[in-house]
DOLODO-144454 format. One line per 4 residues: number of its first residue (from 1); for each residue x, y, z of N, C-alpha, C. Coordinates in pm, whole numbers. Layout:
NUM) X:Y:Z:X:Y:Z:X:Y:Z | ...
end
This chain:
1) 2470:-923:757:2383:-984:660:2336:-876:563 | 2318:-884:404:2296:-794:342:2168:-811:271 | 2136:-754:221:1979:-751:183:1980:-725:81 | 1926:-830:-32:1928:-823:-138:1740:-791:-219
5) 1695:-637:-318:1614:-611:-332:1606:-665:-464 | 1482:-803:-497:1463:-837:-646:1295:-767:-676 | 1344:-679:-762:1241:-626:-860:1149:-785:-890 | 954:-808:-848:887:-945:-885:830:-875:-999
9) 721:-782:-993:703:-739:-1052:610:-532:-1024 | 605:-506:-1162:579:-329:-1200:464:-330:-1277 | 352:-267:-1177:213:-270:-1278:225:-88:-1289 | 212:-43:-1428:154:74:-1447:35:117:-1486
13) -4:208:-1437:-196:187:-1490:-157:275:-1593 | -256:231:-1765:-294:318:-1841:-380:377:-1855 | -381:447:-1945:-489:571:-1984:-631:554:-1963 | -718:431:-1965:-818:397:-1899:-838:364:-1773
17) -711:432:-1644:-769:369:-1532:-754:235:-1505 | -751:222:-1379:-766:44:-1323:-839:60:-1172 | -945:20:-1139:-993:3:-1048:-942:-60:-889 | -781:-140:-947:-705:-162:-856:-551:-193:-914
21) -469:-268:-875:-340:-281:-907:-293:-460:-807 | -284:-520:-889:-262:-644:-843:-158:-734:-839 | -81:-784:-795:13:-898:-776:1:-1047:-768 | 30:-1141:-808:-51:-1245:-818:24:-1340:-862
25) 30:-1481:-796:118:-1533:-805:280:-1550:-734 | 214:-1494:-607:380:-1438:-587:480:-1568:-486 | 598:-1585:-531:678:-1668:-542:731:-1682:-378 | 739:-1784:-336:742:-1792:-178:932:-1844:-142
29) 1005:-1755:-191:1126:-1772:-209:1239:-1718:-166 | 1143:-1557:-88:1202:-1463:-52:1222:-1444:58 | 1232:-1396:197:1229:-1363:306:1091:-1263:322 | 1115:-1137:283:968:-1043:323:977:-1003:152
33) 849:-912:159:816:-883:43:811:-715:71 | 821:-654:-29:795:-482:-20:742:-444:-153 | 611:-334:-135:581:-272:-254:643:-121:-245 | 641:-114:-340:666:45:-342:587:105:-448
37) 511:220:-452:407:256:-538:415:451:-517 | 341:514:-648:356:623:-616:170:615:-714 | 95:678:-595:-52:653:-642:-98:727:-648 | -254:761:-715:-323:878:-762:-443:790:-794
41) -574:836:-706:-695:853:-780:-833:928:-795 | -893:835:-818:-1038:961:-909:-1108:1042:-824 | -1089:1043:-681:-1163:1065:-584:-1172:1241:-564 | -1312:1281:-570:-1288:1454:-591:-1232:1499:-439
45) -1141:1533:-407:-1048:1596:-314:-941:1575:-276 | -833:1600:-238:-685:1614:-216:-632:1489:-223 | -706:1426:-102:-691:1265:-17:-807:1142:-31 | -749:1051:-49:-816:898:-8:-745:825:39
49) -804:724:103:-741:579:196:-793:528:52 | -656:383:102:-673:311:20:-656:149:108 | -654:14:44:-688:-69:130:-532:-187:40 | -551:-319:136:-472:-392:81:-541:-499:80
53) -560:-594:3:-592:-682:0:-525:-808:3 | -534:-933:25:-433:-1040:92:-475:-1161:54 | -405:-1216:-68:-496:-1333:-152:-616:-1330:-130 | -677:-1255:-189:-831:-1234:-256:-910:-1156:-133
57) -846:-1144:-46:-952:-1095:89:-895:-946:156 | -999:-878:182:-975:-772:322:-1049:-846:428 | -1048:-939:460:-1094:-980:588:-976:-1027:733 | -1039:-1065:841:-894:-1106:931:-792:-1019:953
61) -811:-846:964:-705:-812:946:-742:-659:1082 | -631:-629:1137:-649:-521:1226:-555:-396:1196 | -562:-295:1241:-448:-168:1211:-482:-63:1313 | -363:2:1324:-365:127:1445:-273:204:1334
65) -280:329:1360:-282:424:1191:-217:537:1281 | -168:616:1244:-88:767:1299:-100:816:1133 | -185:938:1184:-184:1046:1072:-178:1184:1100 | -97:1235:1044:-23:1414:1043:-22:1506:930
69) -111:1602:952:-126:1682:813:-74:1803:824 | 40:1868:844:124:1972:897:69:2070:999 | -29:1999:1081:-59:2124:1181:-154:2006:1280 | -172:1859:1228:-266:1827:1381:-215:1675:1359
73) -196:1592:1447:-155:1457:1455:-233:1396:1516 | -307:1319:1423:-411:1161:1498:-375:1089:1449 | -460:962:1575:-389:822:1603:-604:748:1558 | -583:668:1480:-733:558:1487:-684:423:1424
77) -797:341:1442:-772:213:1435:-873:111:1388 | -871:-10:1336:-1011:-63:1270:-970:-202:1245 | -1067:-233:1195:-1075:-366:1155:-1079:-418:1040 | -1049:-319:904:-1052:-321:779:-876:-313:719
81) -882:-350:604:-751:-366:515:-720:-207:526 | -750:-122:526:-727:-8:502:-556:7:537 | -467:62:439:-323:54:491:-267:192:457 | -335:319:383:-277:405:370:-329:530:288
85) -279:634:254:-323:744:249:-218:763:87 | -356:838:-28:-299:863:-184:-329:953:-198 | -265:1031:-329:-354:1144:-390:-498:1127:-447 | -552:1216:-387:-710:1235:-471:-699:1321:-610
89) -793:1346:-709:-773:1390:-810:-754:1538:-783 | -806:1606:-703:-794:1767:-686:-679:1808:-610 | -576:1710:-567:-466:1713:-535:-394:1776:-633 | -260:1863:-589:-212:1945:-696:-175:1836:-849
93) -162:1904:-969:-156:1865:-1096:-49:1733:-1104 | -72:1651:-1147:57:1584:-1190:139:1507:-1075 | 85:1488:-903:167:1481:-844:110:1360:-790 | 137:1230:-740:137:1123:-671:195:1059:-544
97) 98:991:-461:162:958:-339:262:886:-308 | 369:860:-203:452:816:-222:417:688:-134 | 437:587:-169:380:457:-51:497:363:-34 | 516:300:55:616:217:117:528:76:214
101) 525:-46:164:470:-151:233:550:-246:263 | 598:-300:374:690:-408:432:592:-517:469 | 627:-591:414:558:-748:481:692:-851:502 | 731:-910:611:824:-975:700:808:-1096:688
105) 837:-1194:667:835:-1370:692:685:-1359:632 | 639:-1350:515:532:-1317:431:490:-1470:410 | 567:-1584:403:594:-1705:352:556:-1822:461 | 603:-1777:637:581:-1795:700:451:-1852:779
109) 438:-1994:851:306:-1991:896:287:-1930:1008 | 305:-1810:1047:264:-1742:1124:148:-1639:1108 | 96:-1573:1187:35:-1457:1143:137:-1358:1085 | 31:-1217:990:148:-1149:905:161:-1030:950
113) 248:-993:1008:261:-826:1020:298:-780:870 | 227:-592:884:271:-475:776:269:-418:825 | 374:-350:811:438:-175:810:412:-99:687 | 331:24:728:367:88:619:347:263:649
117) 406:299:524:420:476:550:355:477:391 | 288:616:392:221:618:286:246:874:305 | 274:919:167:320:1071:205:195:1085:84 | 111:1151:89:13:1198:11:75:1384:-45
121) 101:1380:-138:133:1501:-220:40:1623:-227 | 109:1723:-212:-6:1822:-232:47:1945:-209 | 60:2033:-322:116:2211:-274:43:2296:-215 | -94:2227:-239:-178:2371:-175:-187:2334:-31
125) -298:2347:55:-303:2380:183:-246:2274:288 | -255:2153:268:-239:2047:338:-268:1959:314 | -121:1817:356:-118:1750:282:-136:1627:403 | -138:1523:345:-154:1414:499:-15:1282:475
129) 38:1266:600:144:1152:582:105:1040:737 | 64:939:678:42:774:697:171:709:781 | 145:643:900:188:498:939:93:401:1009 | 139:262:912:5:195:987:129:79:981
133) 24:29:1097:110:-76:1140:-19:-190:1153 | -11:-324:1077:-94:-410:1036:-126:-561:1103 | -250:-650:1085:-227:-753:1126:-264:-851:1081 | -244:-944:965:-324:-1026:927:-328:-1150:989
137) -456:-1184:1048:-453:-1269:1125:-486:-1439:1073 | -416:-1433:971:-406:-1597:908:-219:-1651:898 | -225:-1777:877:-96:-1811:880:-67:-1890:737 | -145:-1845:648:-110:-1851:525:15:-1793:486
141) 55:-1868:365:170:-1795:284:61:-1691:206 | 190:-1541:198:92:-1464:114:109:-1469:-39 | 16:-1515:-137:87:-1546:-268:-46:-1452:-380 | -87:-1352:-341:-137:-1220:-400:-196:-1103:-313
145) -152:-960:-361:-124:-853:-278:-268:-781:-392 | -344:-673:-320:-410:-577:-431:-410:-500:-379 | -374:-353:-433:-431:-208:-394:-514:-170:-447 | -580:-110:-341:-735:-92:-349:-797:100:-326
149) -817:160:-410:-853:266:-394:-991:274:-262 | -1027:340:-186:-1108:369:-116:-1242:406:-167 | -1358:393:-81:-1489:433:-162:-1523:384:-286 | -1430:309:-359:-1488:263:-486:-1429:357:-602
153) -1350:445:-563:-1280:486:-642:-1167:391:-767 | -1134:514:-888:-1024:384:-935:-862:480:-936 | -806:413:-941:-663:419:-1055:-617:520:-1139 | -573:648:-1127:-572:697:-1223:-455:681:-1315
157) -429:716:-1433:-299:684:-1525:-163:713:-1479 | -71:645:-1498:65:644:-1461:94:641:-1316 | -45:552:-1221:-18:536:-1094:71:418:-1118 | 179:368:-1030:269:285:-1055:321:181:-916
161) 295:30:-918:340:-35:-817:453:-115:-832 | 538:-124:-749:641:-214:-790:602:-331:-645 | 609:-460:-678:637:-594:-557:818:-650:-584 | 898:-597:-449:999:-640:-435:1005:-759:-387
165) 1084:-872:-411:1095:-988:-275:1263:-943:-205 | 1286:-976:-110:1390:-962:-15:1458:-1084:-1 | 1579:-1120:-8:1678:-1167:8:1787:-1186:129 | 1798:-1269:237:1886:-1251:311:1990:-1293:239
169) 2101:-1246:260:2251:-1341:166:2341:-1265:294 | 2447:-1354:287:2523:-1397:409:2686:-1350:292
end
């Protein structure tokens, strides 16, 4: 079976920032859905979490997290959207996180699993790389996604998300 990746849609933030990055509307046609994003924001130091949001809500949702910053590996866990790890602004110049989000039978009335890996950039001392593994505990179809900077942070310019839908074809 081959897997076919359709570009839904590509938000780029401009020069004023965006407080988040949103999807909306999304078409229940596909098998799973995937974002792919390379993020950056205002937050003064290297790193921030950032969150996902799930037609209009962080609520209903659980995660167990593995994080490794080239010298110590922890494991925590919560009860918040929280799905991953970006560049902060004092993170080296110019450089953005790399994020990867899988959502599976998204369409499905089941509850929703996410996967995701999230590599936070950084030349100077240490950098942090993300897996969380997710739970949203509704059996809704999911038909809007938001990334959410942490703390109230925003968006900085030329952070960039793409929402794939997935295709089984035979």
């Amino acid at each position: 079976m081959a897997l076919t990746y359709v570009a839904i849609a590509t938000t780029t933030v401009g020069s004023g920032g965006a407080a988040n990055i949103e999807f909306t509307s999304i078409p229940g046609t596909y098998t799973d859905l995937v974002i792919k994003a390379s993020l950056r924001d205002t937050r003064n130091g290297p790193a921030n979490d950032f969150s996902m949001e799930i037609n209009g809500a962080a609520t209903n949702r659980t995660y167990k997290a593995l994080k490794g910053d080239g010298s110590t590996v922890t494991t925590f866990s919560g009860s918040t959207a929280t799905i991953g790890v970006e560049d902060g602004d004092t993170a080296t110049a110019s450089t953005f996180a790399n994020v990867e989000i899988y959502i599976p039978n998204y369409a499905g009335s089941n509850n929703k699993s996410i996967s995701a890996d999230s590599a936070q950039e950084n030349n100077q001392s240490a950098a942090e790389v993300w897996m969380v593994a997710s739970l949203w505990s509704q059996t809704a179809a999911i038909t809007s996604l938001k990334l959410v900077p942490g703390n109230g942070f925003s968006y900085k310019q030329y952070s960039t998300a793409t929402l794939y839908g997935i295709k089984n074809t035979v």
